[in-house]
C-alpha positions as CSV (number, residue, x, y, z in Angstrom):
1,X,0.1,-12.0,15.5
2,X,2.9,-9.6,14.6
3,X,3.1,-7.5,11.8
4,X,6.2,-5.7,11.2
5,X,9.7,-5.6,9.1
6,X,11.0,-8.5,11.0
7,X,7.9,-10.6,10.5
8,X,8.0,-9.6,6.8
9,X,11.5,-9.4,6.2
10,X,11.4,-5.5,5.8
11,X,9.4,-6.0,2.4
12,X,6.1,-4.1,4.1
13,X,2.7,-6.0,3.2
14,X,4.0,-7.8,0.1
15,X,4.2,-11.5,0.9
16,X,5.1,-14.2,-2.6
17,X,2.1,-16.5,-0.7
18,X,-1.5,-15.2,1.1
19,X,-0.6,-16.5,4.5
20,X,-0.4,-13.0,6.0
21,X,-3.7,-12.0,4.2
22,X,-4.9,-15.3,5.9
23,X,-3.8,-14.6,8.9
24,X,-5.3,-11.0,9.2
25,X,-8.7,-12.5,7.9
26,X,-8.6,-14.9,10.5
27,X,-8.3,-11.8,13.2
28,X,-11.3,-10.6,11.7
29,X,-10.6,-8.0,8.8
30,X,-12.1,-7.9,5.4
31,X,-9.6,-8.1,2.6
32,X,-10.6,-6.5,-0.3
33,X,-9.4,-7.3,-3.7
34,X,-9.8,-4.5,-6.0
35,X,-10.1,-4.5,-10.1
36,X,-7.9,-2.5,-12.0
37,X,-10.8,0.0,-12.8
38,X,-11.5,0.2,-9.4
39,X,-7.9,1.2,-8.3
40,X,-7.6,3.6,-10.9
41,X,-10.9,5.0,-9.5
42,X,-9.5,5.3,-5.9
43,X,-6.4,6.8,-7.9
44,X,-8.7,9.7,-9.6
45,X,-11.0,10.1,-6.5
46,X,-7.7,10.9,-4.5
47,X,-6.2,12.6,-7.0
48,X,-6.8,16.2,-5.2
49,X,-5.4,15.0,-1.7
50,X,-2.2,13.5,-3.7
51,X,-1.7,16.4,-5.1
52,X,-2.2,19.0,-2.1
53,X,0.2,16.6,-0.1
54,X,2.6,16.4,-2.7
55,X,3.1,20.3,-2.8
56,X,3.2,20.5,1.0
57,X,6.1,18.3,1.3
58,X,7.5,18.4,-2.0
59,X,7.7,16.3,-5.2
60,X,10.9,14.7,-4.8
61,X,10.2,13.7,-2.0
62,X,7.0,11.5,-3.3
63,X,8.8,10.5,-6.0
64,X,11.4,8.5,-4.0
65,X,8.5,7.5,-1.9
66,X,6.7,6.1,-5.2
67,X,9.8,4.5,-6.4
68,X,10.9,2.3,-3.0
69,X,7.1,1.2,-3.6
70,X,7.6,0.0,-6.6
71,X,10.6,-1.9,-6.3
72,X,8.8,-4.2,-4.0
């Protein structure tokens, strides 16, 4: 199995069908599906870590990383 830009087309884990998730099941990882309430609960409980990390290497620099995220 390979996992990687050139498998993926350099778009990360973001795949427009579930073969990949299928295929990583197979190998025998759990794929979890979470709600919208429970992302944004992962997104408060984290919120402290973000933030510390943020500071340490600076906002901008998140920023861009959070864009380039999004536009995937």
């Amino acid at each position: 199995m390979r996992l990687g830009r050139q498998t993926l087309g350099g778009t990360g884990c973001r795949a427009t069908d579930n073969s990949l998730l299928k295929e990583i099941a197979n190998n025998g990882v759990a794929i979890i599906h979470l709600q919208p309430v429970e992302k944004q609960g992962f997104r408060d409980a984290t919120r402290e870590v973000y933030n510390c990390w943020s500071e340490r290497i600076g906002h901008e620099l998140v920023k861009k990383a959070e864009m380039a995220i999004n536009r995937r």
